[in-house]
C-alpha positions as CSV (number, residue, x, y, z in Angstrom):
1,X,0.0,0.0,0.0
2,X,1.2,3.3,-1.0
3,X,2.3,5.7,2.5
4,X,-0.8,7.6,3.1
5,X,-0.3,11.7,4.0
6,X,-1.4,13.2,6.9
7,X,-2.1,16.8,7.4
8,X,-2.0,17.8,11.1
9,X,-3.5,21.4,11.7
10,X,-3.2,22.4,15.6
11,X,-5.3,25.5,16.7
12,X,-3.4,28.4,15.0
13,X,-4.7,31.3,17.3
14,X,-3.1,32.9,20.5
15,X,-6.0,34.1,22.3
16,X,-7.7,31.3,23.3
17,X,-7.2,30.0,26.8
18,X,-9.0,27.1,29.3
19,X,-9.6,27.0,32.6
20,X,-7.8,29.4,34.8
21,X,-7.7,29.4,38.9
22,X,-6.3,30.2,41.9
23,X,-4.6,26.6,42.0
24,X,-4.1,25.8,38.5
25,X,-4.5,27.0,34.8
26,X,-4.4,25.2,31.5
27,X,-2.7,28.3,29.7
28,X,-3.0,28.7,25.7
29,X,-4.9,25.9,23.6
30,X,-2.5,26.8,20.5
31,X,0.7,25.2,23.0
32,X,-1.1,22.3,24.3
33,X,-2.6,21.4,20.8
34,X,0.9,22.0,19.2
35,X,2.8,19.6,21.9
36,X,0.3,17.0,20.9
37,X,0.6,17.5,16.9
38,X,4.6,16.8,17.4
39,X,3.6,13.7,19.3
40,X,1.0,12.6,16.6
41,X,3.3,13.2,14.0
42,X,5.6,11.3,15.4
43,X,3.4,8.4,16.2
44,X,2.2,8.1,12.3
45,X,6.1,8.0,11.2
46,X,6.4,5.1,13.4
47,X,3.0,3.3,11.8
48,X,4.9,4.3,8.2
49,X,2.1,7.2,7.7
50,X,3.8,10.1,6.7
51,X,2.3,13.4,8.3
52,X,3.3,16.8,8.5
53,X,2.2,19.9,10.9
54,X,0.8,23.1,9.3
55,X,2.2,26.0,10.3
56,X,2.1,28.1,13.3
57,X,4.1,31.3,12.8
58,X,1.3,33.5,10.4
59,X,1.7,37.0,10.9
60,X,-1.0,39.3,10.9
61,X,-0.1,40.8,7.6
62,X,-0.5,37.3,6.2
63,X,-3.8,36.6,7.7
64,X,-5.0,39.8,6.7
65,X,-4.9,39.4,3.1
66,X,-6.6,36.4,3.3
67,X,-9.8,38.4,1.6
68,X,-12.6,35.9,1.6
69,X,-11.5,35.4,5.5
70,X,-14.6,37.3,7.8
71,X,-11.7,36.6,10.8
72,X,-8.6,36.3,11.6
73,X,-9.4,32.7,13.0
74,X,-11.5,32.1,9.2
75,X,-7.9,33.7,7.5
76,X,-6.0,30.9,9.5
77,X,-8.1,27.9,8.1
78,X,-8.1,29.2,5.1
79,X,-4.2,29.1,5.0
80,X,-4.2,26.0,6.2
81,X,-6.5,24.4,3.4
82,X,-4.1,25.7,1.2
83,X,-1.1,24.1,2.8
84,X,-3.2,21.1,3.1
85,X,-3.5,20.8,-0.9
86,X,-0.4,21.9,-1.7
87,X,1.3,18.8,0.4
88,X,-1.3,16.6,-1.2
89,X,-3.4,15.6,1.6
90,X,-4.9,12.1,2.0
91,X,-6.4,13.1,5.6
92,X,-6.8,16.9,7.3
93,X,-7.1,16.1,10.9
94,X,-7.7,19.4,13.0
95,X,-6.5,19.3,16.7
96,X,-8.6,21.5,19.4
97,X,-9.7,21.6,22.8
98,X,-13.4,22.5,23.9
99,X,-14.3,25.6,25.3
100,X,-17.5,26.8,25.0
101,X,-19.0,25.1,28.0
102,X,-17.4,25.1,31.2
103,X,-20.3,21.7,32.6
104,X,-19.7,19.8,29.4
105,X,-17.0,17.2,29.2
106,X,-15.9,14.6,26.9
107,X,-14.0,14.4,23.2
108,X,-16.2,15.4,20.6
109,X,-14.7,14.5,16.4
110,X,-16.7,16.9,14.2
111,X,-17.2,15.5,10.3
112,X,-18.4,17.2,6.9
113,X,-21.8,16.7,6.6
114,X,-21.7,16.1,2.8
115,X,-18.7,13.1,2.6
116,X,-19.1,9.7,4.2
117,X,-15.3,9.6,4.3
118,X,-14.8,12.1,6.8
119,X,-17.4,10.5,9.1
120,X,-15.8,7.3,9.2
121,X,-12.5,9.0,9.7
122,X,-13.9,10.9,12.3
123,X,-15.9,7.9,14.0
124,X,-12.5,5.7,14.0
125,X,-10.7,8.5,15.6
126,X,-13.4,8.6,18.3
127,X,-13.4,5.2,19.3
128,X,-9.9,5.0,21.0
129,X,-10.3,8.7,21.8
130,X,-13.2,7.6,23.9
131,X,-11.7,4.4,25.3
132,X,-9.3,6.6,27.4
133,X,-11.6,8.8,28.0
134,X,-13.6,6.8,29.8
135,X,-10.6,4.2,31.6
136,X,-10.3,8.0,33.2
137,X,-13.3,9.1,33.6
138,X,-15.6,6.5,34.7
139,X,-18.9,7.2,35.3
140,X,-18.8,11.0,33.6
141,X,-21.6,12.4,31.6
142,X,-20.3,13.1,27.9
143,X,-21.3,15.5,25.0
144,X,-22.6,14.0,21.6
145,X,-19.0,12.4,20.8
146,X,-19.5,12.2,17.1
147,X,-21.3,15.5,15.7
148,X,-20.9,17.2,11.9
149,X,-20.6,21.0,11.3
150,X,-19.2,23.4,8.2
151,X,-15.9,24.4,9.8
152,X,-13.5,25.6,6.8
153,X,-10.9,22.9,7.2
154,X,-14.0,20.0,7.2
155,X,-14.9,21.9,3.9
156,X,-12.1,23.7,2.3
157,X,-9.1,21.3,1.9
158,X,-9.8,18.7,-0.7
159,X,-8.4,15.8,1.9
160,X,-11.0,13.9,4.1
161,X,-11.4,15.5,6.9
162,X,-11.5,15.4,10.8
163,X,-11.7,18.2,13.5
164,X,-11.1,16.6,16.8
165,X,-12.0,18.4,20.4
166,X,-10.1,16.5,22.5
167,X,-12.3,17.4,25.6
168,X,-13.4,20.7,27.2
169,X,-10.4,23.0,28.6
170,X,-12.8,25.5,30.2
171,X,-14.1,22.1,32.6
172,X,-11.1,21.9,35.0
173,X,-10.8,18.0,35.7
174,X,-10.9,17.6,31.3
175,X,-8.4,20.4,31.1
176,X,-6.2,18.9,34.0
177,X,-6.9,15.5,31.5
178,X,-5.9,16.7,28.3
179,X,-2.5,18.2,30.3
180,X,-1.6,15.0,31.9
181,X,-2.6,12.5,29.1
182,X,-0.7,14.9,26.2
183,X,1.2,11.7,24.6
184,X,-1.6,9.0,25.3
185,X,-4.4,11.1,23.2
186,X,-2.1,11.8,20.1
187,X,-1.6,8.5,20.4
188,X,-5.5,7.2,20.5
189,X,-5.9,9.2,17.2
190,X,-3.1,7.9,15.8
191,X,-4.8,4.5,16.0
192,X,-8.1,5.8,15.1
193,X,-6.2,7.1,11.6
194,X,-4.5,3.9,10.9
195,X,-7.5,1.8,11.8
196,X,-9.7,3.6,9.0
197,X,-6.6,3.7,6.7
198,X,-6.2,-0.3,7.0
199,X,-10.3,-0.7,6.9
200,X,-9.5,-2.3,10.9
201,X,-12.7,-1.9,13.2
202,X,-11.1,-3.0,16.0
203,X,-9.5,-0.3,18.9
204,X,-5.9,-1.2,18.9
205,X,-2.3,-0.3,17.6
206,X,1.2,-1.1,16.9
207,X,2.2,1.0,20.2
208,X,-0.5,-1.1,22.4
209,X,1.2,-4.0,21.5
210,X,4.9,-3.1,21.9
211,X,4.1,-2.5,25.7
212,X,3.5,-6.0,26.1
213,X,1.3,-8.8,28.7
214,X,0.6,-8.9,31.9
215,X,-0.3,-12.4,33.3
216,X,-2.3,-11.6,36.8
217,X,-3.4,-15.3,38.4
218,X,-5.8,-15.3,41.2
219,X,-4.4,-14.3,44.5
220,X,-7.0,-15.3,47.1
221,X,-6.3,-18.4,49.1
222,X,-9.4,-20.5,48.4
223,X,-10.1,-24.4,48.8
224,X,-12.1,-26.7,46.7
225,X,-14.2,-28.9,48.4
226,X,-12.3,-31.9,46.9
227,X,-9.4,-30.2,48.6
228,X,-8.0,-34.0,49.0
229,X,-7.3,-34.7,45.2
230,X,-4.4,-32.7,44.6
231,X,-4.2,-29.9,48.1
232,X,-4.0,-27.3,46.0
233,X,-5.4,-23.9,47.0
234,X,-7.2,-22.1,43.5
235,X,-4.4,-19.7,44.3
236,X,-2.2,-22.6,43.5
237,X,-4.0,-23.9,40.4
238,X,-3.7,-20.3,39.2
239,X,-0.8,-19.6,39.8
240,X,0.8,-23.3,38.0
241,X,-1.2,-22.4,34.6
242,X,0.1,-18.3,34.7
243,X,3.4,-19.3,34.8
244,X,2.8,-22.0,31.8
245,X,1.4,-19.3,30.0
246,X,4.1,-17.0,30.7
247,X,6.2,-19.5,29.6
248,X,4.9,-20.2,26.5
249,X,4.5,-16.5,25.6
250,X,8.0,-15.6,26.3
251,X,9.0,-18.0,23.8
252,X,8.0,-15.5,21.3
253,X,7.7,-12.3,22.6
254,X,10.1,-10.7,24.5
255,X,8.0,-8.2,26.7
256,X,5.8,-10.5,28.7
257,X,5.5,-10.5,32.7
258,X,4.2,-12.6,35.3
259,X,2.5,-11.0,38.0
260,X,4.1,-10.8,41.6
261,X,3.4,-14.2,43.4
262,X,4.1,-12.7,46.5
263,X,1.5,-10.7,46.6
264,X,-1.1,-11.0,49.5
265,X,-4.3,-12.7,49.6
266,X,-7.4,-10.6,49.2
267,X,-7.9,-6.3,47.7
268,X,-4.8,-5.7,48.8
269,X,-2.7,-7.8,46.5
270,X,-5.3,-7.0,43.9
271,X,-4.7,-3.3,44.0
272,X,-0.7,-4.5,43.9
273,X,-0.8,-6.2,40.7
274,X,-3.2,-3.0,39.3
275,X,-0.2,-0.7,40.1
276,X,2.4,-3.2,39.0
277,X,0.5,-3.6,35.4
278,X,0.0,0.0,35.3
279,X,3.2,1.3,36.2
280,X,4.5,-0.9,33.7
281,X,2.2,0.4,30.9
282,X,1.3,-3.1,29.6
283,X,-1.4,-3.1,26.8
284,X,-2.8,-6.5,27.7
285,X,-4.0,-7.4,30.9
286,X,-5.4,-11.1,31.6
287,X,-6.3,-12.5,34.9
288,X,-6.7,-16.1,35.4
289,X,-9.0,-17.7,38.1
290,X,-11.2,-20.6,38.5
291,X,-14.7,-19.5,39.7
292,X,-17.0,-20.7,42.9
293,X,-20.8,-21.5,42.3
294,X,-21.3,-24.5,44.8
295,X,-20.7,-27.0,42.3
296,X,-23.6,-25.8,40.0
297,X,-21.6,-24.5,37.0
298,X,-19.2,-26.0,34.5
299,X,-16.7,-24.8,31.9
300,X,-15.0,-21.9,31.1
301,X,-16.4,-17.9,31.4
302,X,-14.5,-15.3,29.9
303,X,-15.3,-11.1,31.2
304,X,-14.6,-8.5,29.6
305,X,-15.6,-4.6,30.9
306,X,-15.6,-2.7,27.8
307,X,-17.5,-4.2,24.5
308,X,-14.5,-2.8,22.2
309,X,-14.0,-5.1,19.3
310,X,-10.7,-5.7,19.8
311,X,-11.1,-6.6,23.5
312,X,-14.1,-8.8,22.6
313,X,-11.8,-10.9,19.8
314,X,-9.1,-11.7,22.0
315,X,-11.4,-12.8,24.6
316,X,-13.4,-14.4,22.2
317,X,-10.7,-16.9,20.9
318,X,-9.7,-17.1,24.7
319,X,-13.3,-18.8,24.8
320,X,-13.3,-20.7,22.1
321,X,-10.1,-22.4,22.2
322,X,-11.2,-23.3,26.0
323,X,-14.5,-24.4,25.0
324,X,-12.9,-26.7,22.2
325,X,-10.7,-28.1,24.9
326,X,-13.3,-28.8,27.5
327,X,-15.3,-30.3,25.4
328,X,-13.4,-32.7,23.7
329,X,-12.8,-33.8,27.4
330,X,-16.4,-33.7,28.9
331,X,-19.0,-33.8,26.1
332,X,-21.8,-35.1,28.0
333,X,-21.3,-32.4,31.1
334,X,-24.2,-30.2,31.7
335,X,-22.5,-27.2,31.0
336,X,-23.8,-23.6,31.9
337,X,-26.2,-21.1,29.7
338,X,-23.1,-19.1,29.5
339,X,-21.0,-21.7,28.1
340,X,-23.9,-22.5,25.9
341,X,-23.8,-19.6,24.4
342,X,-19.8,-19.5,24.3
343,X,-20.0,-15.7,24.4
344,X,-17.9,-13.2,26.2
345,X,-19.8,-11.7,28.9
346,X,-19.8,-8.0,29.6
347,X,-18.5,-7.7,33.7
348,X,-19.1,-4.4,35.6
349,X,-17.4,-3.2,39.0
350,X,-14.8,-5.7,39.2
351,X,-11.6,-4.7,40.7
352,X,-9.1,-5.4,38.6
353,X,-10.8,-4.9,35.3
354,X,-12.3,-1.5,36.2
355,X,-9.1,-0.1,37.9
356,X,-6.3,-1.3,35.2
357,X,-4.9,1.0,32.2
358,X,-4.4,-2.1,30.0
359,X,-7.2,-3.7,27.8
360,X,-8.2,-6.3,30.6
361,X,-9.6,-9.5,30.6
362,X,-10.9,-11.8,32.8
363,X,-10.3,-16.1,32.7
364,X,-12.2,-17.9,34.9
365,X,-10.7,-21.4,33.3
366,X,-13.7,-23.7,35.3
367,X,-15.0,-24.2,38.4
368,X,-13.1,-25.2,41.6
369,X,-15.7,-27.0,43.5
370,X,-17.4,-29.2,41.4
371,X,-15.2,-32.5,40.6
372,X,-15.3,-32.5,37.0
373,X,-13.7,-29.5,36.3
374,X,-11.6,-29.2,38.9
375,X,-9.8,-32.7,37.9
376,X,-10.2,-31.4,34.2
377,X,-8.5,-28.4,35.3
378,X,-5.6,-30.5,37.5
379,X,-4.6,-33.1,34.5
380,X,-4.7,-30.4,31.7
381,X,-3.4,-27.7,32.9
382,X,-1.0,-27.3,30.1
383,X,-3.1,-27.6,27.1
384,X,-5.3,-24.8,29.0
385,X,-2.2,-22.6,28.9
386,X,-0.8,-23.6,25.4
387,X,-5.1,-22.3,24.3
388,X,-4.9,-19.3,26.4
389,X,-1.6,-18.3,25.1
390,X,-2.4,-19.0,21.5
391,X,-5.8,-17.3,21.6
392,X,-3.2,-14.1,23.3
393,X,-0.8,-14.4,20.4
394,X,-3.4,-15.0,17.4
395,X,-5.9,-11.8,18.7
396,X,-2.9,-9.6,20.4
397,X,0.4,-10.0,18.6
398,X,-0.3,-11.1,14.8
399,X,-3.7,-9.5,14.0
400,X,-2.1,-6.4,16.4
401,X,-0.7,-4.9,12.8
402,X,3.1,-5.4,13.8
403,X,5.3,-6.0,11.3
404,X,8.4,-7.8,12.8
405,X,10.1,-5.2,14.9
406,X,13.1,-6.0,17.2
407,X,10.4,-7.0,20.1
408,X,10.6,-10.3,18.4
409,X,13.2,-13.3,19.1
410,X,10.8,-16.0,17.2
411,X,8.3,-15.8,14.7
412,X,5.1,-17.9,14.2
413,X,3.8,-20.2,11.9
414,X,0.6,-22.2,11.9
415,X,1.7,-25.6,11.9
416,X,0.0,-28.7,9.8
417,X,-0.3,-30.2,13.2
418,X,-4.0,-28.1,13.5
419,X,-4.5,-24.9,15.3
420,X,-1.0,-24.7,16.8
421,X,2.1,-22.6,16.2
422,X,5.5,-23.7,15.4
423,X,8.1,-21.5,16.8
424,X,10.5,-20.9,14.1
425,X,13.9,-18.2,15.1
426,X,14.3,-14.9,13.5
């Protein structure tokens, strides 16, 4: 595919400032929106998109004999537009912040209301916009994200178009957002660009991936009721098929970590491993437990919190590959409505998925107190970490867009053996 050109145009005008108190102030839009065009710039090198900034040094003579402009502010787009064609635009993606509104909050992606294009660039560069968002904001009431107006730079430049308010700098906690989250939102757009670019509905990137997994097994110290087969603790269990999946991971990929087994039992060494991931910046986050229903349930669940595609594939495969692997073993057990259905289900206010910065999921391989699956869970513990690692790899890593950067000390192939990898050495 032939490198597609970006057009970044920051807000060009020196007057406009955000919110401004006695203990804080956001300053100028135009330096705020500038800091983040160099970083998305940047960003769409690195996903071989090339992309340049329009310029930020007009002088009033300049803008002034712009005649058709009513404003200074109209003068400046217009300008723009013309740098836009002159470069030979693919895209024209416009970088603001909000501020006409000081109680509304959110990112809003403004399209031209006459070209399809620009609304499906504009809706892909909402999604991850929005993903962040929200990891941040939880709970927060949001303008109309996607909206359509007849700015000059939706209109004016003959690339497809985008005008992007990343949230509201007159509300002080989105301002105080925007300041602290800079590289992360350039970033988010970045994805939303290559995503329509490459036709990918999913909410991921490149720079997701390269941050790597983080393996989290269950931490509280809970017994089975057929404690006497193997006097393990779930804890224990857990902790045995992490590690295999760890191992098998790092086989392949070099950025992979296993969550601190030292950790203590109960919220405590829950809210460790959140700041462990998160201090880390992993992009993948999977928890692996085995689940209590008094012996009433069988097979594998799989959560999720978010319904973002891309979360939903990778825990989707997580699923079916378990499914495949249960039942092969117990066709004839009286499985769950869940497992039925073999769908990801949708888990609100759980600890570790609400509170991580990673895409999180949440593996609850079978249940520990019915005998079935907990002997299921004993004998094939490491064919339930060779499918929960190739589920990782197939969703994460090789439909994840990269293209064999230096993370890599292997590379797969699907073997003839069936849905397997072999492991072959770069």
């Amino acid at each position: 595919m032939e490198r597609k050109r970006v057009f970044i145009s920051p807000e060009p005008m020196t007057y406009k400032f955000g919110y401004s108190g006695e203990d804080w102030s956001y300053g100028r839009e135009k330096d705020h929106m500038e800091s983040m065009a160099k970083e998305l710039r940047d960003y769409l090198h690195t996903l071989d998109i090339d992309a340049v900034i329009g310029r930020t040094d007009y002088t009033d003579d300049e803008l002034r004999a712009v005649v058709k402009a009513e404003t200074i502010a109209h003068a400046a787009a217009y300008k723009r537009s013309d740098e836009s064609d002159n470069w030979k635009a693919d895209y024209h993606v416009c970088l603001h912040s909000n501020g006409w509104d000081k109680t509304k909050r959110g990112p809003v992606v403004y399209y031209s209301n006459d070209c399809k294009k620009s609304e499906a660039l504009s809706k892909s560069i909402l999604n991850p916009l929005t993903v962040i968002y929200d990891r941040d904001n939880i709970g927060v009431t949001k303008q109309a994200g996607l909206q359509t107006d007849t700015f000059i730079e939706l209109g004016e430049p003959k690339a497809i178009g985008a005008y992007v308010e990343v949230a509201f700098h007159d509300n002080k906690a989105d301002a105080q957002w925007i300041v602290r989250n800079l590289v992360k939102i350039a970033h988010a757009i970045g994805d939303g660009i290559y995503d329509y670019i490459h036709g990918h509905v999913q909410v991921t990137s490149p720079n997701i991936i390269k941050k790597g997994i983080y393996i989290s097994p269950d931490n509280f110290m809970k017994f089975s009721v057929e404690k006497s087969l193997t006097n393990n603790t779930e804890r224990q269990r857990m902790e045995m098929i992490s590690r295999e999946v760890y191992n098998n991971l790092k086989r392949v990929y070099k950025n992979v970590m296993l969550g601190d087994l030292a950790v203590g039992s109960g919220d405590s060494g829950v809210d460790k491993r959140i700041r462990e991931s998160n201090a880390g910046g992993y992009g993948l986050h999977v928890c692996i437990h085995s689940r209590s229903y008094n012996g009433i349930k069988f097979g594998p669940e799989v959560f999720i919190a978010s319904g973002d595609s891309f979360t939903r594939d990778i825990a989707q495969e997580i699923l079916d590959n378990l499914f495949k692997l249960y039942s092969r073993t117990f066709w004839s057990v009286p499985k769950t409505e869940p497992v039925k259905k073999n769908k990801v289900i949708v888990l609100k206010n759980h600890r570790e998925l609400d509170n991580t910065n990673a895409i999180a999921i949440l593996v609850k391989v079978a249940s520990q107190d019915n005998m079935f699956d907990k002997q299921w869970m004993y004998s094939k513990k490491n064919e339930i970490a060779q499918m929960i690692g190739d589920a990782i790899m197939s969703q994460f890593v090789l439909k994840g867009k990269i293209r064999g950067e230096s993370i890599y000390t292997h590379r797969l192939e699907w073997s003839d053996r069936g849905q397997v990898f072999d492991i072959v050495p770069i």
